[in-house]
C-alpha positions as CSV (number, residue, x, y, z in Angstrom):
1,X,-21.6,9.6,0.7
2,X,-21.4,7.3,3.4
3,X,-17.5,6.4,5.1
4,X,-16.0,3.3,4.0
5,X,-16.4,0.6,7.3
6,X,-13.7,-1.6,7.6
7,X,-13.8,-4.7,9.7
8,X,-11.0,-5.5,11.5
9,X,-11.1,-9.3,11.8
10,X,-10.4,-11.5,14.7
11,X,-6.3,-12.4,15.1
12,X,-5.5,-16.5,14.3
13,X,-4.8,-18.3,17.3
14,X,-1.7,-20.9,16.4
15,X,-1.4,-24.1,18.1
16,X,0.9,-22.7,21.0
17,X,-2.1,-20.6,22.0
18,X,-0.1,-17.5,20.6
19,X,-2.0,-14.5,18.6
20,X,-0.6,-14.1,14.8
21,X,-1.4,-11.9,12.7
22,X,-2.9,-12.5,9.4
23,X,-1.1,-11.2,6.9
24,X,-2.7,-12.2,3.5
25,X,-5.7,-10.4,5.3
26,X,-3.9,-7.1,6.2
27,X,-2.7,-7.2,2.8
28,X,-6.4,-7.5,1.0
29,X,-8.0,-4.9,3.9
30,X,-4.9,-2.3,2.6
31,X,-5.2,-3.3,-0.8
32,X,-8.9,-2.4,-1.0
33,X,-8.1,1.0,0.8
34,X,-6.3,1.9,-1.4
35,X,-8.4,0.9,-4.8
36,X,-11.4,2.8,-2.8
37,X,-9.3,5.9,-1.5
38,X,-7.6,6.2,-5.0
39,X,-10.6,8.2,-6.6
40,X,-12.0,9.9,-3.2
41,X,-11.1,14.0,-2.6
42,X,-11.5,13.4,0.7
43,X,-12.1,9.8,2.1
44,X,-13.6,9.1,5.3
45,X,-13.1,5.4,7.1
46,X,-14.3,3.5,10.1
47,X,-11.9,0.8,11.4
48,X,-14.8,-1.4,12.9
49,X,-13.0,-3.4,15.8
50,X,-16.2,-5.0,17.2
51,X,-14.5,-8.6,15.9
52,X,-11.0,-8.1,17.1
53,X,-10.3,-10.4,20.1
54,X,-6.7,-9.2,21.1
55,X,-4.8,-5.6,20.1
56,X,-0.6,-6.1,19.5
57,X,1.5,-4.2,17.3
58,X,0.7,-6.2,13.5
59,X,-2.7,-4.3,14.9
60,X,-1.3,-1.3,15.5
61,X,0.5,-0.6,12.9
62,X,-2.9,-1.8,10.2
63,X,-4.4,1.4,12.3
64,X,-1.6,3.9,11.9
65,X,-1.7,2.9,8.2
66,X,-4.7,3.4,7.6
67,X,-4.8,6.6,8.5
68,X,-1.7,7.3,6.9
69,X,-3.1,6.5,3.8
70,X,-6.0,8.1,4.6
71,X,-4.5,11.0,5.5
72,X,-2.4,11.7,2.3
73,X,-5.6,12.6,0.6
74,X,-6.9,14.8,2.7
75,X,-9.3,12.8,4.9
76,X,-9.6,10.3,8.3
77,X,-10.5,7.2,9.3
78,X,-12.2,6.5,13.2
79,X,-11.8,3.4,15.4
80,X,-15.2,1.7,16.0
81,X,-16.1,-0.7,19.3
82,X,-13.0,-1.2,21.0
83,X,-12.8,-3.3,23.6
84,X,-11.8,-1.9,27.4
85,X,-8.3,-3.7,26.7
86,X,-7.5,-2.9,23.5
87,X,-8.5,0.9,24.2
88,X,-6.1,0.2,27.2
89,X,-3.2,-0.9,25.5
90,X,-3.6,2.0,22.9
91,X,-3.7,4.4,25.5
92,X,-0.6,3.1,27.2
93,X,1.3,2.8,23.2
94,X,0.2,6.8,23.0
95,X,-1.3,5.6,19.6
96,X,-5.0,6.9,21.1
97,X,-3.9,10.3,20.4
98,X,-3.7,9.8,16.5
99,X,-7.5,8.9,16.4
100,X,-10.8,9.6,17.2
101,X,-12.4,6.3,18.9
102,X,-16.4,5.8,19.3
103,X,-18.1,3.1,21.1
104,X,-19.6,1.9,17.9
105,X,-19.5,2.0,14.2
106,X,-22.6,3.8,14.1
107,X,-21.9,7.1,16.4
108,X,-18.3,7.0,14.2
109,X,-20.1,7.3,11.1
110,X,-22.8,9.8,12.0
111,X,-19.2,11.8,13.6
112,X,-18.7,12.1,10.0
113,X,-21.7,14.4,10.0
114,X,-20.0,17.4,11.5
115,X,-17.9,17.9,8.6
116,X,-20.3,18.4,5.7
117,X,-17.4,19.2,3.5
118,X,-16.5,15.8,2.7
119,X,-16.8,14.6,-0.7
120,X,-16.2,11.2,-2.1
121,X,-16.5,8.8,-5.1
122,X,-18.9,6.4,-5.2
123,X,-17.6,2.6,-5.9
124,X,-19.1,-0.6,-6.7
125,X,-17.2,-3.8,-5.0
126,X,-15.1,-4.3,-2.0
127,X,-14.3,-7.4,-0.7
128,X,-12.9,-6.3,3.0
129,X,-15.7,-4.1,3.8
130,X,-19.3,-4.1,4.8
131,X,-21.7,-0.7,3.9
132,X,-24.0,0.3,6.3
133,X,-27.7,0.8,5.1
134,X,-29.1,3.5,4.8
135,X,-31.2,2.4,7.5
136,X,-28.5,2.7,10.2
């Protein structure tokens, strides 16, 4: 069974030219997790970053709970295509040290690979996530 991917969207620019958050977002991405980690023994996710344009703490914290969740039944989730600043930022936070971070979505699912002892539950719909093919 393939890890979940989860696409962390771009942040909401406001008027002022400040970064917000989107809540209603972070709610449906964590809401999802949950439904799809409820049934997995061990669930395996990739925070896909590749559409984030900034990195602050509503961010940071999405990440760390994530793999809180995660974590509480046995598995781990991966951060996927970073950019040089955000990695930066996380570095400098010390929140690097709490995951494994891969240039892409792809090499962070095939890092999946090396633990063969995984074992998940398949589900049908998801609304905050996008499935790789079996092509990729």
């Amino acid at each position: 069974m393939k890890p979940l991917i989860l696409s962390i969207h771009k942040l909401i620019t406001s008027k002022d030219g400040a970064n917000k958050s989107n809540g209603a977002n972070e709610r449906v991405l964590l809401g999802e997790l949950d439904h799809w980690i409820e049934g997995a023994k061990r669930p395996r996710v990739v925070l896909d970053c590749s559409e984030l344009d900034g990195l602050g703490l509503p961010e940071i914290r999405l990440f760390i709970s994530c793999l809180e969740r995660v974590m509480k039944r046995n598995g781990d989730a991966r951060l996927a295509a970073l950019s040089p600043r955000a990695r930066e930022i996380l570095s400098r936070s010390g929140v690097e040290q709490l995951f494994q971070i891969y240039d892409s979505r792809e090499s962070a699912v095939r890092s999946f690979d090396t633990h063969p002892n995984f074992e998940m539950i398949d589900r049908d719909r998801f609304v905050a996530l996008d499935e790789m093919s079996e092509e990729e």
